[in-house]
N, C-alpha and C positions, 0 to 999 in steps of 0.2 A: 421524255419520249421512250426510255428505256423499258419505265414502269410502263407505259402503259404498254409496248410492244411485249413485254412476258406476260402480259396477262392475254396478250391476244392471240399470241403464236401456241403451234401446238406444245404437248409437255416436250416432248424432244427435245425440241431447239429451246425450250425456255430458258435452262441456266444457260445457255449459250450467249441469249439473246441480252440477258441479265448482263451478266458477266462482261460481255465485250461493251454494253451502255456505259457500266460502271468504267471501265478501263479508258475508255474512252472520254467522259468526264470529267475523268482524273486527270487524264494527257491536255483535258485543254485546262481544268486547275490549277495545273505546275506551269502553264504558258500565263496564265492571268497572273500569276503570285509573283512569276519572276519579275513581268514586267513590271508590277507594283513595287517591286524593291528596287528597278534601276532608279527611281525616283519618280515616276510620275504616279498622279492618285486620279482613282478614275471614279465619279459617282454617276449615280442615277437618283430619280425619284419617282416612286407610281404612284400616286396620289387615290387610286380609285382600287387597288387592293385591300386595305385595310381602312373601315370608319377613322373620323377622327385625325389623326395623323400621317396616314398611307403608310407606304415602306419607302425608308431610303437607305440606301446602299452605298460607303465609302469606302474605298479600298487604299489603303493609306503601305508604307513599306512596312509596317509593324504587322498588319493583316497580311499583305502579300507573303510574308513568311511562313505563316500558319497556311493560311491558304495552300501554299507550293506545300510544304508538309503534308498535308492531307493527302492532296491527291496526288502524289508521291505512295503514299502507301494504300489508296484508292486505286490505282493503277495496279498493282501487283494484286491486293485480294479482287477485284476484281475477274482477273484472269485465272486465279488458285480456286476462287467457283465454282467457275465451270464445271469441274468434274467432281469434286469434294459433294456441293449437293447433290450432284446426281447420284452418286453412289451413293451418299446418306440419306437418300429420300427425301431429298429438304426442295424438290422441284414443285413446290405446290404453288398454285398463282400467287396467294401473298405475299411468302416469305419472298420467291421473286422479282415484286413488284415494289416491296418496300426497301430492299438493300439498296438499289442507286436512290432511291428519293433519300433514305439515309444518308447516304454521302454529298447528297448536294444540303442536305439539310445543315449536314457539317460547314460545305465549301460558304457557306450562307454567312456563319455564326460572328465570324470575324470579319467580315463583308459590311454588318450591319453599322446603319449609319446614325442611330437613334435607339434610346430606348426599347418604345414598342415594335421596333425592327428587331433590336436584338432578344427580348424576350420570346417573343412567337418562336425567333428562330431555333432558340435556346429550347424552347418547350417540344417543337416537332424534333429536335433531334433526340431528347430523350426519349419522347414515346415511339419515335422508329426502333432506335438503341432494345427499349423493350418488347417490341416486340419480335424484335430479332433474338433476344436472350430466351424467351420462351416458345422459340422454334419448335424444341422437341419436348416441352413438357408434356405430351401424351408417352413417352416412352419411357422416359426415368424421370420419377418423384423428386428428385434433386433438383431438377431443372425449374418445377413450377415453384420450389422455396425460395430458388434463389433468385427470380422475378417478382418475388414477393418484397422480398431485403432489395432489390434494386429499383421497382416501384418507389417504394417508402421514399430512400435514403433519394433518390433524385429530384421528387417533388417535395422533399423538404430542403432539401438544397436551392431547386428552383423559386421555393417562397423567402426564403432569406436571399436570394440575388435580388427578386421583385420589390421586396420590402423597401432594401436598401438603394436600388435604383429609384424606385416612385418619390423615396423622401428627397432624392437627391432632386430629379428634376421638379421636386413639387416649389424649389425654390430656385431655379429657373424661369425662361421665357416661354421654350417649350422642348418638346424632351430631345432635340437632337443634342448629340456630342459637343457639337461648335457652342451650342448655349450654357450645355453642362461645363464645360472648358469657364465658360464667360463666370458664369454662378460660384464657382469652386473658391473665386478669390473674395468673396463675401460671406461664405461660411463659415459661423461659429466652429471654433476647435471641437464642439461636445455633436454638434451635428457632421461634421466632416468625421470626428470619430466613430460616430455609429454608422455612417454609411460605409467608413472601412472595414471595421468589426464583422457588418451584417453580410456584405458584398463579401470579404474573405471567406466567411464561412460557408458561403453557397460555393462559392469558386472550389473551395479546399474537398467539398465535398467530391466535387465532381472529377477532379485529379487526385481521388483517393489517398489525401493527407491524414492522416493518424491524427484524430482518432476517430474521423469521419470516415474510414476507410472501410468498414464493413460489409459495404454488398461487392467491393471488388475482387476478393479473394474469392466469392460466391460466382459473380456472375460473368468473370471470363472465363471459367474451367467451363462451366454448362453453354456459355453459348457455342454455335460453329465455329469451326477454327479459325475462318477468315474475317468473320466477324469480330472474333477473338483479337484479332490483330488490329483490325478497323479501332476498335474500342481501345485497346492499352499502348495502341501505336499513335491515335491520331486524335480520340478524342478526352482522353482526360489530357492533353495538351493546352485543349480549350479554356479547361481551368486556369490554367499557369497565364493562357492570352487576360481571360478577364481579370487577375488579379495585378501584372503589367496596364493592362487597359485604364482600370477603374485608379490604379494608388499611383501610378506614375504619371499617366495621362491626365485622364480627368478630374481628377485632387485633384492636380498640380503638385505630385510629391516630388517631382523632378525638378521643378523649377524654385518650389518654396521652400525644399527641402521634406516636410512631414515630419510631424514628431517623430523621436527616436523610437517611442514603442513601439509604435508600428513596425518597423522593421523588425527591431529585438522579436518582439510577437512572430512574424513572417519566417525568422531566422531560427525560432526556436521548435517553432511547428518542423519545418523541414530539418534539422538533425535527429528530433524524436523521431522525424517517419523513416529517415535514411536506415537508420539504425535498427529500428525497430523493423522494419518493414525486410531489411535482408536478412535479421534472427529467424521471422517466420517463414523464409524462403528458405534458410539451411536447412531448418527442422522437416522441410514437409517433403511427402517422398509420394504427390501427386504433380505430374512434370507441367501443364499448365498451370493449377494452382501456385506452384512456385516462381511460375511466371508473372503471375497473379502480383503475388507480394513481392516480386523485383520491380513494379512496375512503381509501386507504393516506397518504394526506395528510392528510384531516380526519379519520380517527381519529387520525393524530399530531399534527393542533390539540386535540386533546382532552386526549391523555394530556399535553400540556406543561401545560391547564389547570388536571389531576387534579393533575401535581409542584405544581404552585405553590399549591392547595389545600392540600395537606400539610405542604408549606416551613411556608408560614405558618400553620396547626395548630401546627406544630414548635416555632414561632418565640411562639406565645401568640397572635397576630395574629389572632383568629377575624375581625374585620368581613372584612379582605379572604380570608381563607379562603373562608366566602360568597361573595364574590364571583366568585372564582374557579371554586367549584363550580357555580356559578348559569350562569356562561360555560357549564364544562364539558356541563354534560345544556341548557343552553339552544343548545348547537349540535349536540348529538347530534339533538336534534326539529329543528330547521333544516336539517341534514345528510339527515335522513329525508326530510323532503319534497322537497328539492329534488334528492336524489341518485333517487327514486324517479320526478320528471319526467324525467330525461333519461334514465334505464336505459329508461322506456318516449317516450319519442322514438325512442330509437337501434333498439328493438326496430320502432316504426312502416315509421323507413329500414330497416333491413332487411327489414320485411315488401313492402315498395314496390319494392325496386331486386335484393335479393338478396346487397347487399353490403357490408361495415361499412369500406371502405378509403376514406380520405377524399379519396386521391389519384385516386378514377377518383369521385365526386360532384360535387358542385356542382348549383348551380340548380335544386335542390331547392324555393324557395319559389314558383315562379309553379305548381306541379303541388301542389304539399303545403303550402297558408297554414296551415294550422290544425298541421299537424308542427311548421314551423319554425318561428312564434309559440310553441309550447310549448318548443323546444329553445331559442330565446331568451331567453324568461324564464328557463328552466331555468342557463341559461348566466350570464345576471346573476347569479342568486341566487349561484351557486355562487363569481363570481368577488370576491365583498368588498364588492362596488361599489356606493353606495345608490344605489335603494332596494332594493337585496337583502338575501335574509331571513340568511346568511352576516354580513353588514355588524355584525348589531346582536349576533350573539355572539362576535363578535370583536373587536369596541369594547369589549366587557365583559370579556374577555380581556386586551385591552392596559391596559384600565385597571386590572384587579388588578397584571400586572405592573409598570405605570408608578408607581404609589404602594408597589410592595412593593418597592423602592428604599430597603434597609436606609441610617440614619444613626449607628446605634453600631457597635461590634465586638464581637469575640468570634465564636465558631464559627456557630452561626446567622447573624448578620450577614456572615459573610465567606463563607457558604455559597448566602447570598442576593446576596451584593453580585456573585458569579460566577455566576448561574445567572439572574438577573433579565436586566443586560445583553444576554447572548445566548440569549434567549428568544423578548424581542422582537426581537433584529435576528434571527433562526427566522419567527416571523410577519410581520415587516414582510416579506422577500425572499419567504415563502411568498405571499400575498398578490401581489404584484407578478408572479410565477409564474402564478400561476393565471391572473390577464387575460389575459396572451398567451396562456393555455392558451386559454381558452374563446372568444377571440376567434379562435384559427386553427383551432378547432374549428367556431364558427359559421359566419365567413366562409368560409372553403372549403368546408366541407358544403353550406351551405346557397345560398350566394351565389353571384354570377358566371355563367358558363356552367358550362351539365353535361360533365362530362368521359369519360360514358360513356352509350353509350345508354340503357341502366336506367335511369340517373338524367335523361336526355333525356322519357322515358315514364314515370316513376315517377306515381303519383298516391294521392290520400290511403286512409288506413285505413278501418276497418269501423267504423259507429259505437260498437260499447262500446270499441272500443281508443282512438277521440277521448276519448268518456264519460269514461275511467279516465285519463286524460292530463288532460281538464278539471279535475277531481277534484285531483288532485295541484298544477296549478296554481293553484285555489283558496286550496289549503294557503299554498304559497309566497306567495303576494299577503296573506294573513291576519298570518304571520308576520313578513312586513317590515313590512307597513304596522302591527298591531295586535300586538306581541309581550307584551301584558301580557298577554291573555287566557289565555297559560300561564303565565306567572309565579308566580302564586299554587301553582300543582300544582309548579313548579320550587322554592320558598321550603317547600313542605310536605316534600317529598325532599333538603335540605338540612339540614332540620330532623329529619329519622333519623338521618341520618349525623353531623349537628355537634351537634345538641343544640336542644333549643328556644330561640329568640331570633326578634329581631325578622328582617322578610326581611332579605336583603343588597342586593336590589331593588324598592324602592316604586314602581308603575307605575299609569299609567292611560292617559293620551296620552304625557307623558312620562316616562320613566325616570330616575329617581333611584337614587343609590347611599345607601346609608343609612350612615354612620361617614364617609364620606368623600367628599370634593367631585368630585362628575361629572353630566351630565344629559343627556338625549341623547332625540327625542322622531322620531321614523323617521313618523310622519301629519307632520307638517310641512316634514320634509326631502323629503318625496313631493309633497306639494303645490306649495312653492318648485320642483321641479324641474320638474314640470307644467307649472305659470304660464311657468316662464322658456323652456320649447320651445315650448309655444302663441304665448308674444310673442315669440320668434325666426321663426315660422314665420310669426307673420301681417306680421315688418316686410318679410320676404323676401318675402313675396307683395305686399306694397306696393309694395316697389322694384322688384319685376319688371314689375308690372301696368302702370306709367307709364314703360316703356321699347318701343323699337318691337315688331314682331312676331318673337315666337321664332323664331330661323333652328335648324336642325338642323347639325350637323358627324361628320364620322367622326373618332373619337378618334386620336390619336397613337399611331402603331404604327410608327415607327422606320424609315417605305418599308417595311416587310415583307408591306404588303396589307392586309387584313381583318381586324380581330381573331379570333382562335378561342381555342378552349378550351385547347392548348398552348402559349400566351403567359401564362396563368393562375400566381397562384401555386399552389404545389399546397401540400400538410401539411407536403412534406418539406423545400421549400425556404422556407417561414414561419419554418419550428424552422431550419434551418441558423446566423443570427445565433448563436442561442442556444447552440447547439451549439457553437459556436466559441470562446464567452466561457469554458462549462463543459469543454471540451476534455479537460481533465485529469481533470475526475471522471468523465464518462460515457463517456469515451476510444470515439469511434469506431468500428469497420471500415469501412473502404473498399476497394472494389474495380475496377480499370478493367479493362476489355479492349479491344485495339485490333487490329480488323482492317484491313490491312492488302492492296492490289490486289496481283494473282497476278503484273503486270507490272512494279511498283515496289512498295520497301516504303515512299517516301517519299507515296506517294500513301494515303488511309485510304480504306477502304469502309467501314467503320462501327463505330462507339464503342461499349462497354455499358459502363455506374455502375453500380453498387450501393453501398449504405450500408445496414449496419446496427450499429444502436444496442441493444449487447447490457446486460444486466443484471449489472455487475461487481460486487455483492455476494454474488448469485446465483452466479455461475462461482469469485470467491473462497470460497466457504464449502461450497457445497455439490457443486462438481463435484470436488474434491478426497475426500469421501466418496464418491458416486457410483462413482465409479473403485475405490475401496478395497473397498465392496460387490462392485463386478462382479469385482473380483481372489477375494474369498472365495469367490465363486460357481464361479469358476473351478476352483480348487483342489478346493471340497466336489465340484465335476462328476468329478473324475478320482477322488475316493473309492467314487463311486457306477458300478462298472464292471459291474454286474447279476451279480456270481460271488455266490453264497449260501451257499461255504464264506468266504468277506470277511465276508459281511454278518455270520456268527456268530464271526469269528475279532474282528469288530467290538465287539459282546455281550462275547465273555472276555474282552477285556481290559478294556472299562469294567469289568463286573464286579470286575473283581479289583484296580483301582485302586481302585474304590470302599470295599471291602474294607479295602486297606489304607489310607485314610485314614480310614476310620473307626479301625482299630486305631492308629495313631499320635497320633489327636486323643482317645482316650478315656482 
C-alpha cells in the first residue's frame, strides 16, 4: 500500500508517504517476528499466486528472529527517509515506491515456506536492493559500476542458491521444507554435499563472505544512506538465515550431526573474512566504505560461530553447540543495530558536509553533537569494548570456543583441537582490529580541527533523521546494557535448529551458560564503569580546584606556529603503523612524483604521494576473469561484422553440427 500510495500522492508528501509505510511495516514486522519466537508458528498457503506450486509462508522462531531484525532496522530507515531523499532528490516515484516493496520483500525471505516461495522471494529482494543501489547513477559514474559488480555478484549468487535447492528438492516429494526435512535423511553424503557447497556459496555471497565479497565494499558506499543501512543491517543477515536454514535445518546437520568439513569449511570462510575484512576497513579513509568492509567482518564473526556450532553438533557436544549458535544470531541482532547507527551517522555526515572522505573532516562535533554522540556510541558498540552491545556476543563466542578445547583424540578431536586455536586467535586480532578501526574512524571524522570547509560549516540533520539515529541508539544502549531481553526469542531459535533442550543461556541481569562454567552480567560492568569515570572526574576536578588560577598555553607545535588543520593526523596516516606491520598482506601502492626547478634538478618545487590500498583478493581472483571475459567479447566482436550472408552461413553450420551429433549419439 505504501508503494502504491508514493506513486500516487503528490512529490511533497511522497517520501513522507514512503517513509512512514516502510516504518510502519516495520512496527508490525518486529510484532510478527516476536510473536514467532514465543513459540508459536504461523503459516499460510495461496495456492493461485504462483503456477505449479503457489506460495507458502512459514514463520517458525528461527524466521521470527530474522523477521523482528529486519524490521527493527525497517522502522528506523524508514523514518531517516523521509528527509534524507528529499534533500537528495531521491523523491522520484520509483525509488519511492520500491523501498517498502523492498523491505517486505525482505520481511518475505525468511517467511518462506518452500523452495519456490523462497526463491521468488529471494530474487525480488535482490532486484529491489538494485535498484535502489543505482538511485543516483545519473550523478556519479561510481554509482552505475557499482550496480554493475552488484548485479553480477547477486544473480550469481542467486543461481548457485537455485541450483542447489532445485537438486535438493529434485529428490524430494515436492519442494516444501516439511518434505525437504523428510528427503534429507535419504541423501547420498556426495549429493547432500553439493547442495551444502552450492547453497553456501550463494548464501556466502549474499552476507559478503571473502572472497565473494566484492560488490559490498562497492555498493553500500554508493547506495542512500538508509538503504545503506537496510542492506549491511538487515539484509546480508539473510545470508547467515539461509545457510542456518539449509546446513542445520534441512540437511539435518543438527540432528545427524554433518560431516566435519562442512563446518571446518563454514568456520574457515568466516576467520579469513573476520580478518580480512577489518584490514580493509583500517586501511580505507572512505567512512561508508569502511562500513562497507566492517560489515564483511562481522558476518565473518558469525560464520566462525555457525562452524563451531556444527564442529560441536559433530562432535555430540550440544551444550556448547548452543552456545555457539546463541553467540551466532545473538550478534547477528547486535551487528543490526549497531551497524544500522553508523550507516545512518555516515549518511547525516554526508548529508552536512557532502563528503564521506575522512581525510578532508574533522570537527564535526562542535557543529553536529547529536551526529557525533550517535557515531560514538555507534563506534563503541561495534568495537568489542564494554559496555558495547558487540562485547557481550563475542564473550559468548570465545566462550564456546575456549571450552570447546577438545581433550581426547580421534578425528573430531583433532579437527577441533586445529580449528578452536585459531579461531580464537581470528577473534582475538579481529577484535583488536576493530578499536583502531573505530577509533581512527571517530577521531579523525569527528574530532580535532575540520579539515575542509564543509566540515568547518557542517551543521546537524532534519529532525526524523536525528529521530531515526535516536531510535537505533536506543537499540544499541538496550542490548549492551539488557541482552537477556532477547535471549529468550535467541534460545527459542536455537531450539528449531538443535532440538528442544534447556537454553544454552539463562539470563536476567546476569548471563549464565547453562552446562558449563561462565557468567558475565553487561548492567554491572556499565555501572562500575560509570562510578569509576564520575570518581575520576570529580578527584580531577578536586585537584584542580585547590590549585592557583588556570593559566592558558598554546600547545607545542614544533616553532612551526599555530596549530592548523594540516598538522592533524588525517585516516591515512593513523592506518599507515598498521599498514606497515600488514605490509605483505594488503601490499601497498605507492606513488611519488617529484618536481623538480627549471633551473636545478637538485632543487624540488613540489612533491605528490599517493597510496593506495588496493583489494588483492579482488585483483587475484577476479581480474584475471575479467580479462578472460573482455578477451571472449573481443573475439565474439570480430564474429559479429553485420554480413547476413555470415550470419546464415552461421545458422548452417550449427545446424548441421547439430545434426551430426545428434546422429553419432543416437
Amino acid at each position: 500500500m505504501a508503494a502504491v500510495a508514493a506513486v500516487a500522492v503528490p512529490v511533497r508528501a511522497r517520501s513522507t508517504v514512503a517513509g512512514l509505510g516502510t516504518a510502519f511495516a516495520g512496527a508490525a514486522g518486529v510484532v510478527a517476528g516476536i510473536a514467532a519466537t514465543t513459540g508459536g508458528v504461523f503459516s499460510v498457503r495461496l495456492s493461485g499466486v504462483l503456477p505449479l506450486f503457489g506460495v507458502s509462508l512459514t514463520l517458525d522462531a528461527l524466521g521470527g528472529v530474522f523477521v523482528a531484525v529486519t524490521s527493527g532496522v525497517a522502522v528506523a530507515a524508514g523514518i531517516y527517509g523521509i528527509s534524507y531523499t528529499r534533500s537528495h532528490g531521491l523523491d522520484a516515484r520509483p525509488v519511492q515506491a520500491v523501498f517498502p516493496l523492498f523491505v517486505v520483500a525482505m520481511l518475505l525471505v525468511p517467511a518462506a515456506g518452500s523452495v519456490s516461495s523462497f526463491l521468488v522471494c529471494w530474487e525480488l529482494m535482490a532486484l529491489f536492493s538494485l535498484l535502489l543501489v543505482v538511485a543516483e547513477h545519473r550523478r556519479r559514474p561510481e554509482v552505475a559500476s557499482a550496480g554493475r559488480w552488484y548485479a553480477v555478484m547477486t544473480h550469481l549468487g542467486f543461481v548457485a542458491v537455485l541450483i542447489g535447492l532445485v537438486v535438493f528438492a529434485g529428490h524430494a516429494t515436492d519442494d516444501s521444507f516439511t518434505a525437504l526435512r523428510a528427503a534429507a535423511r535419504d541423501l547420498s553424503p556426495g549429493v547432500a554435499g553439493v547442495v551444502f557447497v552450492v547453497t553456501l556459496a550463494g548464501f556466502a555471497s549474499k552476507a559478503g563472505i571473502v572472497p565473494l565479497h566484492a560488490w559490498l565494499p562497492r555498493a553500500h558506499p554508493e547506495a542512500p544512506s538508509h538503504v545503506s543501512a537496510l542492506m549491511s543491517a538487515a539484509m546480508v543477515n539473510l545470508g547467515v538465515y539461509g545457510m542456518v536454514r539449509v546446513g542445520f535445518d534441512l540437511l539435518g546437520g543438527a540432528s545427524a550431526g554433518g560431516p566435519t568439513w562442512w563446518w571446518l569449511l563454514v568456520l574457515t570462510l568466516g576467520a579469513l573474512s573476520a580478518v580480512y575484512g577489518i584490514l580493509q576497513a583500517a586501511m580505507s579513509t572512505d567512512l561508508k566504505r569502511l562500513l562497507g568492509h566492517s560489515t564483511t567482518e562481522n558476518m565473518g564473526l558469525v560464520l566462525i560461530a555457525l562452524g563451531a556450532a556444527g564442529l560441536f553438533t559433530s562432535s555430540g557436544n550440544r551444550v556448547l553447540a548452543g552456545v555457539a549458535l546463541a553467540a551466532a544470531l545473538l550478534h547477528v541482532i547486535n551487528h543490526a543495530a549497531f551497524k544500522t547507527l553508523l550507516f545512518l551517522a555516515a549518511g547525516s555526515v554526508l548529508h552536512a558536509t557532502g563528503s564521506r572522505d575522512l581525510d578532508a573532516l574533522g570537527g564535526l562535533r562542535s557543529g553536529m553533537p547529536q551526529t557525533t554522540a550517535a557515531f560514538g556510541l555507534g563506534a563503541l558498540a561495534a568495537s568489542a569494548l564494554p559496555p558495547g552491545t558487540a562485547f557481550v556476543s563475542e564473550w559468548l563466542l570465545l566462550q564456546a570456543l575456549i571450552h570447546g578445547l577438545p581433550s581426547g583424540s580421534g578425528d573430531p578431536g583433532t579437527a577441533l583441537a586445529v580449528a578452536m586455536p585459531v579461531a580464537v586467535a581470528a577473534v582475538a586480532l579481529t577484535a583488536g582490529l576493530a578499536v583502531a578501526t573505530f577509533v581512527k574512524a571517530f577521531g579523525v571524522g569527528f574530532l580535532a580541527k575540520p579539515r575542509s570547509e564543509s566540515a568547518a560549516t557542517a551543521r546537524e540533520s532534519p529532525a526524523t533523521m536525528r529521530a531515526a539515529m535516536g531510535l537505533a541508539a536506543v537499540a544499541c544502549v538496550v542490548l549492551a546494557v539488557l541482552p537477556g531481553v532477547v535471549l529468550p526469542g535467541v534460545a527459542s531459535a536455537s531450539g528449531v535448529v538443535l532440538g528442544a533442550g534447556e537454553p544454552a543461556v539463562a539470563a536476567a541481569v546476569t548471563l549464565r551458560l547453562t552446562g558449563v562454567t561462565g557468567a558475565l552480567s553487561p548492567l554491572i560492568i556499565t555501572v562500575a564503569l560509570l562510578a569509576a569515570f564520575v570518581l575520576a572526574a570529580g578527584v580531577l576536578r578536586a585537584v584542580t580546584a585547590r590549585r592557583a588560577a588556570r593559566r592558558e598555553a598554546r600547545l607545542w607545535d614544533c616553532g612551526a606556529g599555530p596549530m592548523s588543520a594540516r598538522m592533524e593526523y588525517t585516516a591515512t596516516s593513523f592506518a599507515e603503523p598498521l599498514q606497515r606491520v600488514f605490509d605483505n598482506v594488503v601490499q601497498p601502492e605507492t606513488d611519488v612524483d617529484v618536481t623538480h626547478h627549471e633551473e636545478s634538478r637538485y632543487l624540488v618545487a613540489a612533491v605528490e604521494y599517493r597510496r593506495k590500498v588496493p583489494d588483492r583478493i579482488e585483483r587475484r581472483l577476479y581480474q584475471p576473469v575479467l580479462n578472460l571475459v573482455a578477451a571472449w567479447g573481443r573475439v565474439g566482436r570480430r564474429l559479429a561484422t553485420g554480413s547476413v550472408h555470415r550470419y546464415l552461413g552461421y545458422g548452417f553450420y550449427t545446424v548441421c553440427g547439430l545434426l551430426l551429433l545428434l546422429a553419432v549419439t543416437r
